[in-house]
N, C-alpha and C positions, 0 to 999 in steps of 0.2 A: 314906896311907890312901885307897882305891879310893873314887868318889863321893860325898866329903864337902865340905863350904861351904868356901872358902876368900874369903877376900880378894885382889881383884884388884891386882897389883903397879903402884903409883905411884911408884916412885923413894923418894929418899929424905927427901920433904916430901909430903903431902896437901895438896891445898886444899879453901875449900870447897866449889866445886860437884864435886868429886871426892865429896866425904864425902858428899853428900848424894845423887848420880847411882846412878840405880836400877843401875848395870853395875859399884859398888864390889864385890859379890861373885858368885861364879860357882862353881858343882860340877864336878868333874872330869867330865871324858866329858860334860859338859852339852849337852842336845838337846832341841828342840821337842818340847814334851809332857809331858817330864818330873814329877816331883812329887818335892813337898821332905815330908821326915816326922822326927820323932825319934828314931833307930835307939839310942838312949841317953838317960839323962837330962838329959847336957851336951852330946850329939851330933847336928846335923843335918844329915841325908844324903837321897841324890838315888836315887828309885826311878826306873826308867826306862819312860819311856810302851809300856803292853801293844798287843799282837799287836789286830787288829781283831776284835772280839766275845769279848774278855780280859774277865774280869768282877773286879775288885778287892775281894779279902774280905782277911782276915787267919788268917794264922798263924802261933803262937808268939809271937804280941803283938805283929806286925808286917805291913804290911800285903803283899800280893803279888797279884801276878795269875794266877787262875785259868779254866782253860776249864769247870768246874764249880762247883755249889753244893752243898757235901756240909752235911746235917746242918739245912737250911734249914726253918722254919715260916712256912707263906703264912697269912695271915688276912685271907680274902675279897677274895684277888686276881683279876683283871681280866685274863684271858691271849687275846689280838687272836692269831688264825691261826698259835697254837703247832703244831709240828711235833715229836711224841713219835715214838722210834727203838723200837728194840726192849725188850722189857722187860728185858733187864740192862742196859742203859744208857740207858731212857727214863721208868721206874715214876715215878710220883707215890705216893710210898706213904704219906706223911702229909700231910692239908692241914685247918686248924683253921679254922674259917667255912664259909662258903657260895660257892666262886670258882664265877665266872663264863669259861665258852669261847666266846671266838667264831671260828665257824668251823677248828674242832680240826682237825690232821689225823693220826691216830693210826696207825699203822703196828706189825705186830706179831701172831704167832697168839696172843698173850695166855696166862697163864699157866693149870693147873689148879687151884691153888688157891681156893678158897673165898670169893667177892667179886673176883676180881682178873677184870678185863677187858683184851679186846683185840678187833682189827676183821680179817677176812679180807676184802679188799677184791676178790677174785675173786671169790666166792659174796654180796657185798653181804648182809655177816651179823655182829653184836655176837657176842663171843663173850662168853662168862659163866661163868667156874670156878665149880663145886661143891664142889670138895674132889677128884674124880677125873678129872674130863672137862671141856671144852670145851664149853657148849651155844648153840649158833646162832642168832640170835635175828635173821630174815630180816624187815626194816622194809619192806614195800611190794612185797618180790620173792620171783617164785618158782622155788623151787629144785627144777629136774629131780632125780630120783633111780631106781633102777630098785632094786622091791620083790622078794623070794624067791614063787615062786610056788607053790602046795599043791595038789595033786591037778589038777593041769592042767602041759598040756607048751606051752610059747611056739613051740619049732622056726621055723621062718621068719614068722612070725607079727609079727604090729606091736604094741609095747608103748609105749606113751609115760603117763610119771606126774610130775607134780608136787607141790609144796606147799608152802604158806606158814607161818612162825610168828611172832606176835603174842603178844609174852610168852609166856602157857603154853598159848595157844588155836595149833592147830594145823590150819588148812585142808587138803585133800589131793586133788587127784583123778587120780583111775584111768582110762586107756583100752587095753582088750586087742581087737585084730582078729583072728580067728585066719589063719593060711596053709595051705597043702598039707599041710605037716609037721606041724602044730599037733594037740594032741589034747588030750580034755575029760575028766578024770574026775568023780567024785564027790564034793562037797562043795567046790567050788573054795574056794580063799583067797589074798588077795594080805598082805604084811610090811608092816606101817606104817613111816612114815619115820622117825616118836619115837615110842617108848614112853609108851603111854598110861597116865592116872593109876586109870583101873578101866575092867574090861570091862562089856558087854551094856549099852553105851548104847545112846540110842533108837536105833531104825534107820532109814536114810536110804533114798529112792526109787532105784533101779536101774532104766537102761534096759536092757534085752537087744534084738538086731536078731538075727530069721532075716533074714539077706541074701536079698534080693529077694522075701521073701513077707510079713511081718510083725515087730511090734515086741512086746516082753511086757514086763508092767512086776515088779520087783523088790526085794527091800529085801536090804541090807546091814548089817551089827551088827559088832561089835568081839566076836570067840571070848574073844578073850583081851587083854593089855594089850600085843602086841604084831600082832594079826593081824585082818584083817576078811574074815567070810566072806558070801560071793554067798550068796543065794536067790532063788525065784521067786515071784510068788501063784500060789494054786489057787483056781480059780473054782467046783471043781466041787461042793465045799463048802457047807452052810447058807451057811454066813458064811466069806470070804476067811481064810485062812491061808497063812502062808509054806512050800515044801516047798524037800527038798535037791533042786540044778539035780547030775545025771549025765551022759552021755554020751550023751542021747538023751532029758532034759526040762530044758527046757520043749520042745525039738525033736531033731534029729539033728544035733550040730556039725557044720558041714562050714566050707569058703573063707569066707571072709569075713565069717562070722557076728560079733556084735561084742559085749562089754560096756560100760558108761559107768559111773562114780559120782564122785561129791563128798561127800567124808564131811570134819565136822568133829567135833575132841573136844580135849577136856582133855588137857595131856601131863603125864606124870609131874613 
């Protein structure tokens, strides 16, 4: 029988420092490391020492070494600079207390499911299932993105947009220069980067630049839960109100002429 106890052969008398020397018995195949267990209830037998980061559980009522822990409950463990894989072979999917990570490092686009997290470590963003999607949750960084543009042509013209999310608070800002190719219609609007939780929040101040003559000031509002449209003031008014900006107000687009805004809102 394959690595069970035996008694090491003395001839045909013992004595007694034999009977009593810890090397009277010995396991077959026996090797540094080893471990003795009760493979039976009159049998004991020699498991053999695991592979380096083998973790020792049991199965079938015996013990063995495995490279995972299936079926495990952590209650308010303490995990020092874990390294999670992907989420079919790295999910925490049940943990009972309060663990504590130090310095996690979690890899993975995270599922969509509903609570289930994961990190996109290129865009520096928590992702957060809903039940359908992925949503970005960008800690301290901001993430370029380039918005659909309404009633205005970009053509060689300078776009550049970003914006940050903070939980559900959503920072954004907007700059369009126009070029040669570029052209202005009626009622511009730029796509928000998250869908907003309601439109016609307050509105935010707009610069507009005629390149090399003057600067006019603007406000900006959310049309809808996904769009912010430009306007202008008009002074000529008792009292200031906002008009739609065309192709020729607040002036005549030409080169260079610019927008700016920083709009912040609520995302859906």
């Amino acid at each position: 029988m394959s690595d069970e106890l035996k008694h090491v052969s003395t001839g045909i008398a013992i004595t007694q420092a034999q009977y009593e020397s810890t090397l009277s018995h010995i396991f077959n195949s026996q090797a540094t490391g080893d471990t003795m267990y009760a493979s039976s209830a009159t049998q004991l037998s020699r498991l053999a020492i695991g592979a380096t980061n083998k973790i020792l559980t049991v199965i079938g009522g015996v013990p063995t070494w495995q490279s995972t822990l299936a079926g495990l409950t952590l209650t308010s463990p303490i995990l020092t600079t874990p390294a999670l894989g992907t989420p079919a072979s790295g999910d925490i999917s049940s943990c009972t207390g309060s663990p504590t990570l130090t310095s996690p490092v979690i890899s993975g686009a995270g599922a969509t499911a509903a609570a289930t997290h994961g990190f996109d470590a290129t865009n520096h963003a928590i992702l957060i299932g809903d039940g359908t999607t992925n949503n970005p949750i960008h800690i301290g960084h901001w993430q370029a993105y380039t918005p659909t543009l309404f009633n205005m042509t970009l053509g060689d013209g300078t776009l550049a947009c970003a914006y940050a999310r903070i939980g559900k608070t959503v920072i954004c800002r907007i700059s369009f220069v126009l070029g040669s190719t570029s052209a202005m219609g009626t009622g511009p609007a730029f796509s928000l980067p998250v869908t907003a939780a309601a439109s016609n929040v307050s509105p935010v101040s707009v610069l507009i630049v005629d390149s090399g003559t003057t600067s006019y000031s603007g406000f900006a509002y959310l049309s809808s839960t996904t769009s912010v449209v430009i306007t202008v003031l008009n002074a000529t008014a008792t009292y200031l109100n906002y008009v739609t900006i065309t192709s020729t107000v607040p002036m005549t687009w030409v080169v260079g002429d610019q927008i700016y805004l920083t709009i912040a809102y609520e995302a859906a």
